[in-house]
N, C-alpha and C positions, 0 to 999 in steps of 0.2 A: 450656591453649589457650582462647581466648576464644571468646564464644558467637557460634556461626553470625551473620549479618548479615540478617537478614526482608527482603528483596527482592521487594514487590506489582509483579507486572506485570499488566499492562491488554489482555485482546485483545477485540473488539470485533465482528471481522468474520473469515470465512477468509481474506483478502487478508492484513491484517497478522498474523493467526495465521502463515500462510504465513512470512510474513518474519521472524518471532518464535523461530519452533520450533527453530531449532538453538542461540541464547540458552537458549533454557529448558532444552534437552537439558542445554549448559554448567551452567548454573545447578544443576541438580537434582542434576548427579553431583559438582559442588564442596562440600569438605565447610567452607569455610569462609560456605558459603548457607545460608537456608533461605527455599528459594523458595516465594512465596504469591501462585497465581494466579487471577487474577479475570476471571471470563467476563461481557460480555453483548452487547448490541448482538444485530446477525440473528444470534450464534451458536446463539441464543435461542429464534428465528422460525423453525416447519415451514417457511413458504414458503421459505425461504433455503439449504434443506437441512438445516436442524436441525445446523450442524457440532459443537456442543458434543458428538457423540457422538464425532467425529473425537477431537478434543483427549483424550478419556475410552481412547480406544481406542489412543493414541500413551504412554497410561501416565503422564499426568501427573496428578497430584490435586487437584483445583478444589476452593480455600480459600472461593471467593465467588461468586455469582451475583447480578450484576444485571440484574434482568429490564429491558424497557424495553416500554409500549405503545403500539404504533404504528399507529392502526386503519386510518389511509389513508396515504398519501405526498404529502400537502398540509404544505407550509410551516410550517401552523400545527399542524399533528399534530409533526411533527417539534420546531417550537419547544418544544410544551408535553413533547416526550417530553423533551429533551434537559435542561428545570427537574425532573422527575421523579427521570431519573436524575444528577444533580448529589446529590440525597436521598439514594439510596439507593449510590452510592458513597461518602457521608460517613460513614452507617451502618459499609458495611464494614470502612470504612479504621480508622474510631474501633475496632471490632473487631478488627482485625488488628493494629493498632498497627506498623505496618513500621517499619524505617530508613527506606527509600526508595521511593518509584515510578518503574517505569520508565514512558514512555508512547512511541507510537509513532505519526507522521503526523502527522493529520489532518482527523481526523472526529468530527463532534458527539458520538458518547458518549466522544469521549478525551477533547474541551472538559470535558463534565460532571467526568470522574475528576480533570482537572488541576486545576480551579475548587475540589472539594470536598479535593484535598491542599494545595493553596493558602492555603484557607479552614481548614484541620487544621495548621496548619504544618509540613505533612511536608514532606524532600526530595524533588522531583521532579526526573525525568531524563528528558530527551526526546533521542529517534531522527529523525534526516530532518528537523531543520531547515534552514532556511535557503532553502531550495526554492522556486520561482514556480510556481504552476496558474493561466495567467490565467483559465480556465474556468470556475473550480468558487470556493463558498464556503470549499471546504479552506481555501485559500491565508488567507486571514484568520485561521481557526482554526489555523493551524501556526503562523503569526507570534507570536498572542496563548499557544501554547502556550510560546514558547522564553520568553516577558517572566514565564512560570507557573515557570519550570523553572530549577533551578541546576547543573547538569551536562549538555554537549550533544555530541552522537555524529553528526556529519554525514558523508554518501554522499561530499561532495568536496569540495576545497579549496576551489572561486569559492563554495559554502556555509556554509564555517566565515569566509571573509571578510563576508560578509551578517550570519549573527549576531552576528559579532563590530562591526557597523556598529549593528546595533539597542541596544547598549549591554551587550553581552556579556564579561565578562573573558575575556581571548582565553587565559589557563591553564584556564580550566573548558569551554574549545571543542576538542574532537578528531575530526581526520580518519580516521575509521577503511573509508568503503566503505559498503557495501549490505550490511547482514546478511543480507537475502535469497538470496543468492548463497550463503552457505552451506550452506545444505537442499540444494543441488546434491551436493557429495558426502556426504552420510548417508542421502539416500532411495537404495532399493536404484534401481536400473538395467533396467526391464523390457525382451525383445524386443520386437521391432517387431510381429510376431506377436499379443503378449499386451496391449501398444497397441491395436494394429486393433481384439482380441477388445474388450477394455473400453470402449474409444469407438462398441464395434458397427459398424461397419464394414471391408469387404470385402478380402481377403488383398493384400496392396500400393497398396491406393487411399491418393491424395495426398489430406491434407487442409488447410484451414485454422483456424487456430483463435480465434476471432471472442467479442468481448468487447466491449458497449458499454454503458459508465453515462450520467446523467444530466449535464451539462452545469450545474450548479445557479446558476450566474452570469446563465447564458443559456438559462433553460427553455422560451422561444419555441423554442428551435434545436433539442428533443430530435427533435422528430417530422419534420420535413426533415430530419433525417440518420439518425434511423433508416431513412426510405424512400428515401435516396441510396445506404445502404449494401446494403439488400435488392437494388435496381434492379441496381447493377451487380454483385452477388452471382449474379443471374440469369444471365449472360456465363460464368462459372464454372464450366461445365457438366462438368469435367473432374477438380473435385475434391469431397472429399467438406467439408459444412461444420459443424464441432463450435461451437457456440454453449456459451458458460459463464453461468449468472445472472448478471441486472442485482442491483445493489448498490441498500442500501435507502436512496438520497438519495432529494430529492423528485423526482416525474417517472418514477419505475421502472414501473408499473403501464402505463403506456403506451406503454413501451418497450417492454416483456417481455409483453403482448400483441401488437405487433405481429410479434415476433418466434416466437412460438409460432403464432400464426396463421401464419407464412412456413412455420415449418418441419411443422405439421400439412397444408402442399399441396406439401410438398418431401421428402414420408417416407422417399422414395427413397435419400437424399442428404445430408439434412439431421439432426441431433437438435442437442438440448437438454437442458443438466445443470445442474440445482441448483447442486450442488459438486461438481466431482470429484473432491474432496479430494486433499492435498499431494502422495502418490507419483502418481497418475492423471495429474494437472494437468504436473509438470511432465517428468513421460515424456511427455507431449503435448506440449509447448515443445520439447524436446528433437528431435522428430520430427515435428513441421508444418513445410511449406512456407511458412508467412507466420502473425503473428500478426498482427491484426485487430483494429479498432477505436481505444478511447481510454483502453485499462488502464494502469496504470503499469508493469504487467510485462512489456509491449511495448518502455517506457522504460528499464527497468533490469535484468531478467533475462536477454530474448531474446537482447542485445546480446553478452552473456556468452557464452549458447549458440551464438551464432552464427550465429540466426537471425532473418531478416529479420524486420520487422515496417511497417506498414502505418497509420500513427496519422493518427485521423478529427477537424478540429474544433482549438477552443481548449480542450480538458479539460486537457492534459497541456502548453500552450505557454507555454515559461518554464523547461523542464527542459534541464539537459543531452541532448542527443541525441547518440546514436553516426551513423556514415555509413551504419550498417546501418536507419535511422529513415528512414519516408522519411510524410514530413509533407503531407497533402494536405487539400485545404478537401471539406467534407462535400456535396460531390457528384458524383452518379452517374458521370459523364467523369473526373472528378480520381482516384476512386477506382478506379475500374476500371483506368485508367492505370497506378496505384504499384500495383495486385495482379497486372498484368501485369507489371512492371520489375520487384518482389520474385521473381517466379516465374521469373524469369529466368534462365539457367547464368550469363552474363553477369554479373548483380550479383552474382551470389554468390561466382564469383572477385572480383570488384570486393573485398570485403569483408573476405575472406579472410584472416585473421591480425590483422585490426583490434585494438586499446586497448579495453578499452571503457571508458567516464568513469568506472563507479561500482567497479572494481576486478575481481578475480576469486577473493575470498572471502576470510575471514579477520577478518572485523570483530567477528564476536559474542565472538570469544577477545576482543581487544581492549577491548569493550566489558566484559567478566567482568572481566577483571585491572582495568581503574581503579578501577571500582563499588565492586569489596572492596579495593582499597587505598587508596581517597582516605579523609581524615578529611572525614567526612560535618558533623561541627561547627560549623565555622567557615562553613558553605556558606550559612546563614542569619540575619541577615538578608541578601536580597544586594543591594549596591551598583548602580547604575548604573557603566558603562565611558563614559566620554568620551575618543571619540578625537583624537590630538591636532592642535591644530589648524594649519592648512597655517601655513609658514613668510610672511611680508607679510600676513597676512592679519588685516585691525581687527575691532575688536569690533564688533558692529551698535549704530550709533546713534541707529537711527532713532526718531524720535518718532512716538505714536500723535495 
């Protein structure tokens, strides 16, 4: 039998650990793997919830840590973290010596990891290409990851058509879904009861569950819509509101103070969590009345569960959306309107049996079996795909 295959994957933050964990579960109990996982980003960072103890407590064995310092949430904090850790995921990588990397998204410390396997000429693999955020610098960083990466794993078909437009051979493009979706059946299933208990609040109180990052395209726009969102939060009076940490783009510290301030004159009613971590988090999805804000879990999980969600802003505009998405501009009238139509009986029969775009699970198997069957060899150097060109149509002649 030949020797296991070194599979580095990359998690970075709880969001994509989130979507990562039932991959890795795949990974660890495949005997034809050996999986080498490498933490950093806020998994890192107290303020974030320190999740690396999650990941430690889920029983996987952390091959690598890269720390990253981030002393403020200024652009150029962030720029100079993300030249840091580019460093010290070349370090690891040269240590671990994998076959491959997987990476996943979107976010400057994936940029770092892809840059420094790039720079190592490892294979890399990327998750969730192909995807628009007109809001956020993601969308940059995912593009410039798929032209990093020579095996691509995309949530839907209109995205494996996108990669394969940026100059992707369209055999190393597969549509597999949302591995996200997966963590759905392996976290146990809590009552509703043991929700309430966890989220601290009251024996059948409705809640919502309320998530909002930075905007980093448009970080004039963070602070009007975090106070469009509070504003008509106020109107609410009927439910209870679970707030989840802001994410460590730039512009967080001022989000997540004002929202800590909302919810220290809202004690009644209101909290606020670091991380709930994985099982917490989506027994909460599972049983809110509306998810809230501009997460992508709003975009691609809720839809799954079959619950509504309420998306704030241009953070997420460019994705697939379900019917169950209900898209409003960041203020106070706009929002308040779609948390009343979410909260609806009405939409929710409305919705009722929907599709939803990014599948309803099954990708992380998918994404296991190619990984360890494809011949990893030939994967580099890789080519450019030219696609071909429309039938009448001349060559450009023009002169400069």
């Amino acid at each position: 039998m030949p020797a296991p295959r070194k599979i580095a994957v990359v998690t970075g933050s709880r969001a994509d650990y989130g979507l990562l964990r039932a991959l890795l579960r795949l990974l660890q109990e495949d005997p034809r793997a050996q999986l080498q996982l490498i933490v950093s980003g806020s998994h890192l960072i107290g303020g974030f919830g320190n999740t690396v103890a999650e990941i430690e407590r889920d029983g996987f064995s952390i091959a690598a840590k890269v720390a990253i310092d981030l002393p403020s949430d200024s652009a150029l904090d962030v720029a100079r973290a993300t030249g840091a850790a580019t460093s010290g995921f070349a370090e690891a990588l040269t240590k671990l010596s994998p076959d491959a990397v997987v990476l996943i998204g979107d976010r400057y410390e994936i940029l770092a990891a892809g840059t420094a396997a790039l720079l190592l000429n490892i294979p890399a693999v990327h998750i969730h290409g192909g995807e628009v955020t007109l809001g956020a610098f993601d969308d940059a960083i995912r593009h410039a990851l798929t032209k990093m990466c020579v095996l691509h794993f995309v949530a839907a078909e209109e995205y494996r058509t996108r990669v394969i437009q940026m100059g992707e051979d369209p055999q190393r493009v597969f549509t597999v879904g949302a591995p996200g979706l997966d963590q759905f059946d392996r976290v146990k299933r809590l009552s509703r009861p043991e929700v309430e208990k966890r989220l601290e609040i009251g024996p059948g109180k409705k809640f919502l569950l309320i998530t909002l990052h930075p905007s980093t395209m448009m970080p004039m726009s963070d602070i009007p819509a975090v106070e469009a969102l509070l504003a008509a939060l106020e109107h609410m009076k009927d439910r209870a509101l679970i707030f989840t940490g802001v994410n460590a783009d730039p512009g967080h510290e001022s989000i997540g103070a004002r929202i800590r301030a909302f919810v220290s004159s809202h004690g009644d009613r209101a909290k606020i969590f670091a991380s709930l971590g994985s099982e917490t988090y989506i027994n909460a999805l599972r049983n809110a009345d509306a998810i809230v804000g501009n997460s992508s879990s709003g975009i691609t999980e809720a839809p799954a569960a079959g619950v509504p969600t309420v998306n704030i802003g241009d953070r997420q505009r460019g994705r697939l959306f379900a019917k169950s998405v209900l898209d409003c501009a960041p203020e106070p009238a706009a929002i308040l309107s779609a948390l009343r139509t979410a909260t609806s009986q009405n939409f929710l029969e409305k919705i009722k049996g929907e599709e939803p775009p990014y599948g309803r699970g099954g990708a992380s198997a998918k994404i296991v079996r190619i990984l360890l069957e494809t011949d990893l060899t030939p994967l580099l150097p890789k080519r450019f795909y030219d696609l071909p060109r429309p039938e009448g149509l001349a060559p450009d002649t023009a002169k400069s």
